[in-house]
N, C-alpha and C positions, 0 to 999 in steps of 0.2 A: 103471323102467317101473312104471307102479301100471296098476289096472284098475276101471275103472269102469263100472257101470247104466244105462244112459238113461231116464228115464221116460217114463212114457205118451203125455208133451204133447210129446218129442225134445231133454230139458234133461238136463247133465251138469253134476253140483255139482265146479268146482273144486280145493275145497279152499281153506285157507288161507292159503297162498303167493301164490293169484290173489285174493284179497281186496280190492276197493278198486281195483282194478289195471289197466290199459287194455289190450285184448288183440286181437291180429290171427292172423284164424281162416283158414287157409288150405286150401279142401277143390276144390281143383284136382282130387287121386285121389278117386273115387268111394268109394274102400277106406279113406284115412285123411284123421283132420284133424292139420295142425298148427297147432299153437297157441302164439304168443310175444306176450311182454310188450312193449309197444312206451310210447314216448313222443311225444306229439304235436307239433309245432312249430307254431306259427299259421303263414298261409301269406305273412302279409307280413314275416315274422322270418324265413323260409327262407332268403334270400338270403346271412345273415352267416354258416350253415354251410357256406353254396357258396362263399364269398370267405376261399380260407387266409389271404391278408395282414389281413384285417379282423378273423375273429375270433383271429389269435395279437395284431393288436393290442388286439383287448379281454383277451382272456387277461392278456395283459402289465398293462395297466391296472386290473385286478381286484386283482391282485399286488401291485402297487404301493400301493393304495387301501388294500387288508388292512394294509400295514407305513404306512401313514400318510407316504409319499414321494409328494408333489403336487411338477408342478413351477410354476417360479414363473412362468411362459410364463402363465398361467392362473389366473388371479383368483379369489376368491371374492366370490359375488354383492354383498358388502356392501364391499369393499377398493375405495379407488379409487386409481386409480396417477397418473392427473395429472383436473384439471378437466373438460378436453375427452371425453375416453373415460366419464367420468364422465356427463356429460352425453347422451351420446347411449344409455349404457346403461338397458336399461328396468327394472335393478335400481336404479336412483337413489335408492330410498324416497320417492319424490313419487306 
């Protein structure tokens, strides 16, 4: 526990732990605040920490990517596998 001054204007310097830092101030009791470090999610990205199968499949995919294991289900924009797929891809280089 440390202890801290308020000044005149009702500010309380942190410290350097909270530096930089995004913080959610909770003063429900009239008597204390609490104070945690939080991180934001935008709120159209929220959904893939609400969906377990979606983000262990990213997980998974992350993993994979890092050790350089693509499967081969899955092209890269510049590979082409026959004419026609080619063709309709709008990586074509045209």
């Amino acid at each position: 526990m440390t202890s801290r001054t308020v000044d005149g204007k009702g500010r309380v310097t942190l410290g350097p732990d909270f530096a930089n830092q995004t913080v959610v101030i909770d003063d429900s009791n009239p008597d204390q605040l609490v104070i945690r470090k939080v991180v934001l999610i935008p709120a159209e990205e929220a959904w893939l920490y609400k969906n377990q199968v979606a983000i262990k499949g990213l997980r998974k995919g992350l993993q994979q990517a890092a050790k350089m294991r693509f499967s081969s289900d899955y092209a890269l924009p510049h590979s082409r596998r026959n004419s026609s797929s080619a063709a309709l891809s709008p990586y074509n280089g045209k």
